[in-house]
VEXZA-576800 format. One record per residue: residue number from 1; y, x, z of N, C-alpha, C, O in turn. Coordinates in steps of 0.1 Angstrom, whole numbers. Layout:
+-----+-------+-------+-------+-------+-------+-------+-------+-------+-------+-------+-------+-------+
| num |   n.y |   n.x |   n.z |  ca.y |  ca.x |  ca.z |   c.y |   c.x |   c.z |   o.y |   o.x |   o.z |
+-----+-------+-------+-------+-------+-------+-------+-------+-------+-------+-------+-------+-------+
| NUM |     Y |     X |     Z |     Y |     X |     Z |     Y |     X |     Z |     Y |     X |     Z |
...
+-----+-------+-------+-------+-------+-------+-------+-------+-------+-------+-------+-------+-------+
END
This chain:
+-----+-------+-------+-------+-------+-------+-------+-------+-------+-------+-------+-------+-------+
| num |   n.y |   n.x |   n.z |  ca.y |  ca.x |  ca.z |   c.y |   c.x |   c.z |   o.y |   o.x |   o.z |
+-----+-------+-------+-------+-------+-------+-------+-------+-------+-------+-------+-------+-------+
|   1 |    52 |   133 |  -292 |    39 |   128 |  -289 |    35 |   131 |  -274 |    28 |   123 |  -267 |
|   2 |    40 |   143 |  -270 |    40 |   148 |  -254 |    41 |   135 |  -245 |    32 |   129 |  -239 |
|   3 |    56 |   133 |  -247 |    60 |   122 |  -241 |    50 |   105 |  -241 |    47 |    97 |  -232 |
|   4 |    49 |   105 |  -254 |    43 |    92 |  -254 |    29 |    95 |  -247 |    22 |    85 |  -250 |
|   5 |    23 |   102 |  -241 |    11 |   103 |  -236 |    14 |   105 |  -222 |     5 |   102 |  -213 |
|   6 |    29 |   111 |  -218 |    28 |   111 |  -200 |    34 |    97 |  -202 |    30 |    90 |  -193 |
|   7 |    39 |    93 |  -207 |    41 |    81 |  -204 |    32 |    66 |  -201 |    32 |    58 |  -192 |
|   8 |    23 |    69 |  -213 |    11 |    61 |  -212 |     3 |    64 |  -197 |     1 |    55 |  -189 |
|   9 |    -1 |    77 |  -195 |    -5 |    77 |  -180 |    -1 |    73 |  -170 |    -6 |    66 |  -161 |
|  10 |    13 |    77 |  -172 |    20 |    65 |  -157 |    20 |    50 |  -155 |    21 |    42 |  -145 |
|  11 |    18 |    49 |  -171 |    18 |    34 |  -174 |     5 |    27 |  -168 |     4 |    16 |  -162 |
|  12 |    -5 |    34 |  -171 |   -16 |    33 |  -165 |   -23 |    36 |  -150 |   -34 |    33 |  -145 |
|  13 |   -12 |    44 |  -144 |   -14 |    45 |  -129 |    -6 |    32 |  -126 |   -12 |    22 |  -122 |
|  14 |     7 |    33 |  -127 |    17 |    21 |  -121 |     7 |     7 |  -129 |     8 |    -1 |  -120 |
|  15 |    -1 |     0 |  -138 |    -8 |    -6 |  -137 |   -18 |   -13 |  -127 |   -20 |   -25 |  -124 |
|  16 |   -24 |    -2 |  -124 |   -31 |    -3 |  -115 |   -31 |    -4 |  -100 |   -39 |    -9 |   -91 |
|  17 |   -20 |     5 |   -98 |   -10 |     7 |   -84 |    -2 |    -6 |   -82 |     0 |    -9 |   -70 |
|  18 |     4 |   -17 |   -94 |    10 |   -24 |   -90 |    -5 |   -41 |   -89 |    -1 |   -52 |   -85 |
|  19 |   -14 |   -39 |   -91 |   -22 |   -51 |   -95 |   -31 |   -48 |   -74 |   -32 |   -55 |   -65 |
|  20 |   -33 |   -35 |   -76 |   -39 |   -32 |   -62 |   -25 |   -41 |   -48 |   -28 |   -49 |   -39 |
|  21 |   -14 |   -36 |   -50 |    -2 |   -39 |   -46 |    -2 |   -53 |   -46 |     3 |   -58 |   -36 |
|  22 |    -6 |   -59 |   -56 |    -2 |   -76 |   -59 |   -18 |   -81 |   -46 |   -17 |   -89 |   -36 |
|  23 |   -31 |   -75 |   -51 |   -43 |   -81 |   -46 |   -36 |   -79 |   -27 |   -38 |   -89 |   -20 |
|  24 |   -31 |   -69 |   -24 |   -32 |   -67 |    -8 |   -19 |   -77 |    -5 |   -17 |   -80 |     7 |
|  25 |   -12 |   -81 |   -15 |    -5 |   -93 |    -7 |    -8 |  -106 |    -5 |    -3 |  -115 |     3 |
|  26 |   -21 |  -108 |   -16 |   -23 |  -118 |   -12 |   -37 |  -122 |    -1 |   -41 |  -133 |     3 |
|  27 |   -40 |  -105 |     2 |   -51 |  -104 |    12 |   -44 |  -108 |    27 |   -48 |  -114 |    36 |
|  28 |   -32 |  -102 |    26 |   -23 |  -102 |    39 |   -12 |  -113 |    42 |    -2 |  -110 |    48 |
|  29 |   -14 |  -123 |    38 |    -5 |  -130 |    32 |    -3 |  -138 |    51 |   -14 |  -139 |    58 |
|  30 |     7 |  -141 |    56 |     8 |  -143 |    68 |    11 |  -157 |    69 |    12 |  -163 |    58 |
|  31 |    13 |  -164 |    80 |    18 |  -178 |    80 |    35 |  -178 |    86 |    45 |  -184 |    82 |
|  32 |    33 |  -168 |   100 |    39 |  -167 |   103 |    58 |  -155 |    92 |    69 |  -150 |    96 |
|  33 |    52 |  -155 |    79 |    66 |  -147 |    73 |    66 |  -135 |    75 |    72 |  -128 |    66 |
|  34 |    59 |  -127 |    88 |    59 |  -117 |    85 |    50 |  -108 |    77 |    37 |  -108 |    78 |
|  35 |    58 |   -96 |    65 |    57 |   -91 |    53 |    41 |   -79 |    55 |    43 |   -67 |    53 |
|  36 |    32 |   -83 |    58 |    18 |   -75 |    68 |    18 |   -67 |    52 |    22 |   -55 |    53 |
|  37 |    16 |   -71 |    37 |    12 |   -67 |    26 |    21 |   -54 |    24 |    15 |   -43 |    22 |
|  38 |    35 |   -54 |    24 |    45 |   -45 |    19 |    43 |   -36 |    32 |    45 |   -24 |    29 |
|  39 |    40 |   -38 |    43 |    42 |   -30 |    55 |    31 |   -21 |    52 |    35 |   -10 |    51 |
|  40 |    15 |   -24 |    50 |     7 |   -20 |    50 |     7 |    -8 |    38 |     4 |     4 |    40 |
|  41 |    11 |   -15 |    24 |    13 |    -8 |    10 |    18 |     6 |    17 |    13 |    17 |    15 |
|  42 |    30 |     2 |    25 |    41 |    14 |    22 |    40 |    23 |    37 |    48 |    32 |    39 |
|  43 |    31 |    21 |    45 |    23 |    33 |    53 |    14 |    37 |    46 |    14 |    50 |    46 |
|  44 |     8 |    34 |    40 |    -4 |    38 |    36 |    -5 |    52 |    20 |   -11 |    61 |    15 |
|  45 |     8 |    43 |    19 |    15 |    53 |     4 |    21 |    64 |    12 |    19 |    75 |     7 |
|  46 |    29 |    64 |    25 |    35 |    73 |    30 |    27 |    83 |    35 |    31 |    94 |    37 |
|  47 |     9 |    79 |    38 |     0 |    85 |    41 |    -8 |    95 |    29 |    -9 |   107 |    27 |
|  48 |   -10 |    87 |    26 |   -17 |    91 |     8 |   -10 |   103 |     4 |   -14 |   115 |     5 |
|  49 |     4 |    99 |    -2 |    13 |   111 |    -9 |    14 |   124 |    -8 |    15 |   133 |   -16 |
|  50 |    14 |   124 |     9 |    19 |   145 |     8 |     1 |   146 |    11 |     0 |   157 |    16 |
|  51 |   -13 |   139 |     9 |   -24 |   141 |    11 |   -30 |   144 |    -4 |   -39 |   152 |    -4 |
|  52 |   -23 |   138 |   -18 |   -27 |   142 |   -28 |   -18 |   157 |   -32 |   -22 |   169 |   -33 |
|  53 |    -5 |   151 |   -33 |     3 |   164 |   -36 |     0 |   180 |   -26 |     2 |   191 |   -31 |
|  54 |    -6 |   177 |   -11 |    -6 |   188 |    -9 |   -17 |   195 |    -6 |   -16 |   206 |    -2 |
|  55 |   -31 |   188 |    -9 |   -46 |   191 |    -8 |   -51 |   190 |   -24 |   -53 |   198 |   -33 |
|  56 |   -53 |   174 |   -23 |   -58 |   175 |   -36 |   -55 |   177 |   -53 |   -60 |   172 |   -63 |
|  57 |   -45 |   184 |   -50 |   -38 |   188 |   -62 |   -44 |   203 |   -62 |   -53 |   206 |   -71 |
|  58 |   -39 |   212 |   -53 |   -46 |   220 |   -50 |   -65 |   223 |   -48 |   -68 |   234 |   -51 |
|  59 |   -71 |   218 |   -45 |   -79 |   218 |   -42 |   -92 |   218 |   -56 |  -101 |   225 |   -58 |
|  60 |   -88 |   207 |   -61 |   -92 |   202 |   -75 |   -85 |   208 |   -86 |   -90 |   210 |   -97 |
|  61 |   -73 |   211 |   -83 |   -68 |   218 |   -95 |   -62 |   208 |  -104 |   -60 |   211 |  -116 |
|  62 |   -58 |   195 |  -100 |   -54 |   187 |  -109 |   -46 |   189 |  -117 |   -40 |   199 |  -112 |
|  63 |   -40 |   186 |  -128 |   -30 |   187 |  -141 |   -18 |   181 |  -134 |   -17 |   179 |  -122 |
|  64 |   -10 |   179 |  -145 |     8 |   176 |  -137 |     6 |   167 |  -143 |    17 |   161 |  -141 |
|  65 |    -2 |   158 |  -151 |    -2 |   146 |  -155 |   -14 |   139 |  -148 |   -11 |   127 |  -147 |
|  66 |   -25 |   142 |  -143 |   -29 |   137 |  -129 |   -22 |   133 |  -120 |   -22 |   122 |  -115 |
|  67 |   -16 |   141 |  -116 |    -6 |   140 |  -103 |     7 |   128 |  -106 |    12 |   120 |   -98 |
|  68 |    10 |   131 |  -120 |    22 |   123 |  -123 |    13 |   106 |  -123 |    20 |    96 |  -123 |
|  69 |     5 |   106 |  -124 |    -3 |    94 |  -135 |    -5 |    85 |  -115 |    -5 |    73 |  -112 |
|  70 |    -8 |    96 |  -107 |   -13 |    91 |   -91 |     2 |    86 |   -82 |     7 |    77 |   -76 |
|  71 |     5 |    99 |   -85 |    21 |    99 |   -79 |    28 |    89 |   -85 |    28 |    80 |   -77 |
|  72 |    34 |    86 |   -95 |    46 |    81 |   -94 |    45 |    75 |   -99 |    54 |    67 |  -102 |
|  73 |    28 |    73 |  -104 |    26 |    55 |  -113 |    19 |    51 |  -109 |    18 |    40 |  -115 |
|  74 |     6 |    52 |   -96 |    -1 |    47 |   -89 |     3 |    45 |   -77 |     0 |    35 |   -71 |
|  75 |     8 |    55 |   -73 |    17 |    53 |   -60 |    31 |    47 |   -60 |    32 |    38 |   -51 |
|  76 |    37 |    48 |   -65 |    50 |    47 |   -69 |    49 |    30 |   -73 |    60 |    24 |   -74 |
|  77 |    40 |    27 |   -75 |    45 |    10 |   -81 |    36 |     4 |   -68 |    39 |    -6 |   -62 |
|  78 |    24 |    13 |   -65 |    19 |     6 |   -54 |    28 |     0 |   -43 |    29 |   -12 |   -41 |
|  79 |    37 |    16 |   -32 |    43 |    12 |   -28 |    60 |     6 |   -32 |    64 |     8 |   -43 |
|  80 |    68 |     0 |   -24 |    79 |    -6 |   -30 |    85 |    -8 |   -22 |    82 |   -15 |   -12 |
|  81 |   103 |     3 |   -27 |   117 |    -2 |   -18 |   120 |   -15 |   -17 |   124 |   -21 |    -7 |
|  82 |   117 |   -17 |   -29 |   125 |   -34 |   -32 |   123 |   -43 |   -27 |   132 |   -51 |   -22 |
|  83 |   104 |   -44 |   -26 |   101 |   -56 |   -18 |   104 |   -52 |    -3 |   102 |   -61 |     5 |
|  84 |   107 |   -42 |     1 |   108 |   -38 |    13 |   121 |   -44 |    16 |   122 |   -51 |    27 |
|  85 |   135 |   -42 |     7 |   144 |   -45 |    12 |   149 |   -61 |     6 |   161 |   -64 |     7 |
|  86 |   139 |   -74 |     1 |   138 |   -82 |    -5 |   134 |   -87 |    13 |   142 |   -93 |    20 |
|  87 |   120 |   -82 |    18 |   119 |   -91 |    30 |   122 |   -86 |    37 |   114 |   -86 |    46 |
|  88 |   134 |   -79 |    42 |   141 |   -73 |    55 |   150 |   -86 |    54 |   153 |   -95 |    62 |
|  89 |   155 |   -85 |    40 |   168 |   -97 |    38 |   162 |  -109 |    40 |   168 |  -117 |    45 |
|  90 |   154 |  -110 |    39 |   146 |  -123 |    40 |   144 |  -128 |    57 |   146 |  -140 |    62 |
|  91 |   142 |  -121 |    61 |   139 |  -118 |    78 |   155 |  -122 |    84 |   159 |  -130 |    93 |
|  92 |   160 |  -112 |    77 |   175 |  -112 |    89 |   182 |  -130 |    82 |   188 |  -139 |    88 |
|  93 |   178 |  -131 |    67 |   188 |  -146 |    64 |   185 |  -154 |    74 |   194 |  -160 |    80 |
|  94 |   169 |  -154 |    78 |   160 |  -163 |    82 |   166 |  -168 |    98 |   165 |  -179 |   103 |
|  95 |   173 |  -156 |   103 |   171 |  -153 |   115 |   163 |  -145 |   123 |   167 |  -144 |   135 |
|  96 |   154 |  -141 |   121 |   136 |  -139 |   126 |   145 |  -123 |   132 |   144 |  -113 |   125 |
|  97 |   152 |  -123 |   145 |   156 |  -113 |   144 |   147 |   -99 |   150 |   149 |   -87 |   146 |
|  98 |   135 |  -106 |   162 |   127 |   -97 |   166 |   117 |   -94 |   155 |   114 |   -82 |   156 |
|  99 |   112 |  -100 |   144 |   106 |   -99 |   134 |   111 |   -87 |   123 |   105 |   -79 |   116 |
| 100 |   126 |   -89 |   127 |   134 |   -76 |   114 |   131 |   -65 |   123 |   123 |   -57 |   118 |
| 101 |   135 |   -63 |   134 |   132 |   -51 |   143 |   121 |   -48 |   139 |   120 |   -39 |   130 |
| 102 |   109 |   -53 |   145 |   100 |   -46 |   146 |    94 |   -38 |   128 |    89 |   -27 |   125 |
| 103 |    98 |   -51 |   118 |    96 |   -47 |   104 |   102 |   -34 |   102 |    95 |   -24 |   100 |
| 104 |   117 |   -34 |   103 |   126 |   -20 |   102 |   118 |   -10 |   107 |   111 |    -3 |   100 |
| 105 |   118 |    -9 |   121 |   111 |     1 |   131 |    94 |     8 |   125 |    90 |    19 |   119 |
| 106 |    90 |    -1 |   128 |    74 |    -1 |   121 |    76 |     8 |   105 |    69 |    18 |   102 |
| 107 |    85 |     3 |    95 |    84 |     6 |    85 |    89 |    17 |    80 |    86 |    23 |    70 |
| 108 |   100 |    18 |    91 |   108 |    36 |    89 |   102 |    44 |    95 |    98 |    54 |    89 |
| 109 |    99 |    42 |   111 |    91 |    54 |   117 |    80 |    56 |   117 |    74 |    67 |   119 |
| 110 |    75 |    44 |   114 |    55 |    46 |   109 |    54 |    48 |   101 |    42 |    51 |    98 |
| 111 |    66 |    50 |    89 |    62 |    57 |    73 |    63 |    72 |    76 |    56 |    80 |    70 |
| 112 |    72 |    78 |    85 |    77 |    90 |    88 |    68 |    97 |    91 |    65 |   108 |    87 |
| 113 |    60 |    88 |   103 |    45 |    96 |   112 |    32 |    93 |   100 |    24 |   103 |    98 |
| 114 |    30 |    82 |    94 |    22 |    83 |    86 |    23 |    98 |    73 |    14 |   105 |    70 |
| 115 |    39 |    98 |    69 |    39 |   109 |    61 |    33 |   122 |    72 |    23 |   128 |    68 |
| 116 |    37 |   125 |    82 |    37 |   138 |    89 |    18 |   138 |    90 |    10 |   146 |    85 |
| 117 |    17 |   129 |    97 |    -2 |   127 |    96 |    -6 |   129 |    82 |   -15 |   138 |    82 |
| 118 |    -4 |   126 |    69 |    -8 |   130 |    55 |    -8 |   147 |    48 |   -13 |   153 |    39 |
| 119 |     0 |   151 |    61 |     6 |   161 |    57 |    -8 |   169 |    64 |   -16 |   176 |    58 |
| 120 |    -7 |   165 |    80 |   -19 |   173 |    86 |   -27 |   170 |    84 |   -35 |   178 |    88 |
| 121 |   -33 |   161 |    79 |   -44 |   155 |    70 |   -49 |   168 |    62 |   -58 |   176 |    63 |
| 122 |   -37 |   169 |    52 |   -40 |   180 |    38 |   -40 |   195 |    47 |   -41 |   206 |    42 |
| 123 |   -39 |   193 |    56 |   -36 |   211 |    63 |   -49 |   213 |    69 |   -56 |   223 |    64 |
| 124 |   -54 |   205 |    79 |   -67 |   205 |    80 |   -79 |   204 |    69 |   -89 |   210 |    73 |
| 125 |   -80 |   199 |    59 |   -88 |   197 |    51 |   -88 |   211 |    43 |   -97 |   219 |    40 |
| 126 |   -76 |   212 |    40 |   -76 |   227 |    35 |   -80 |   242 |    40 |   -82 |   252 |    33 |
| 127 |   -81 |   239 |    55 |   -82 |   247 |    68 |  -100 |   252 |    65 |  -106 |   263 |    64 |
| 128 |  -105 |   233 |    65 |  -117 |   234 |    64 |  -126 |   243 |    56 |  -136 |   251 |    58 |
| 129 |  -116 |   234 |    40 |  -122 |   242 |    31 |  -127 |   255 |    29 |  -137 |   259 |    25 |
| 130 |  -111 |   264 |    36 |  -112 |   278 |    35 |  -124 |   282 |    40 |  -133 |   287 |    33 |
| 131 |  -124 |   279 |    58 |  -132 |   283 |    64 |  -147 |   283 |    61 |  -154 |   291 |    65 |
| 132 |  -150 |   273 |    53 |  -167 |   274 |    51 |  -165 |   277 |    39 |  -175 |   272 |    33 |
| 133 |  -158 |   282 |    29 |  -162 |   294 |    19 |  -161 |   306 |    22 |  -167 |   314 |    15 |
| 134 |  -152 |   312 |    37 |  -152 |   326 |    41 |  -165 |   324 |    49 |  -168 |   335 |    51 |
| 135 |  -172 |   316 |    53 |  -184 |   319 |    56 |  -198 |   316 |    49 |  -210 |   317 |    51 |
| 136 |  -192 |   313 |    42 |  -208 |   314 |    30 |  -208 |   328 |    19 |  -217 |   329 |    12 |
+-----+-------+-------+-------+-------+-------+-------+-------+-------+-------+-------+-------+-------+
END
């Protein structure tokens, strides 16, 4: 019964993670081919992640089925390898080769700094926290 309930949770984060995912592609939807939706998803996930896992898990005290339900079924369907490496391939068949560059580039090293920024995100916020409870 355990199972059938974390499962239902993720089912229900990755629901929602993947419908949010579907609305931002069609907000970003480009003329020019290039993938603005998946690019955006998957900084933004790279931002988010070490910001729940490393603040507000802590912070709030969330459950491991919170976390699982945000993480790996809200986030996790939100962002996406696949479509990532669906329009790289898409880019390079195309030709579009300054387009693959900058997609590649943008999408590996701006996920990397976006991760490290999520990170100091959760370090400062936590920083905060401390501080104005040792002073009250």
């Amino acid at each position: 019964m355990q199972k059938i309930k974390t499962f239902l949770i993720i089912f229900i984060g990755a629901f929602i993670g993947s419908n949010l995912r579907y609305g931002e592609s069609l907000l970003l939807k480009s003329s020019n081919g290039f993938p603005y939706g998946t690019l955006v998803a998957n900084l933004s996930g790279a931002l988010v992640l070490p910001f729940l896992i490393h603040y507000l898990q802590d912070r709030y005290h969330l459950s491991s089925k919170i976390i699982l339900a945000l993480s790996t079924g809200l986030l996790g369907s939100y962002t996406t390898f696949s479509t990532f490496t669906a329009d790289t391939y898409r880019l390079y068949q195309s030709g579009s080769w300054m387009m693959l560059i900058i997609y590649l580039t943008i999408t590996i090293i701006g996920g990397f700094i976006c991760a490290l920024l999520g990170n100091y995100w959760a370090a400062t916020r936590a920083f905060i926290d401390y501080a104005g409870r040792r002073n009250n």
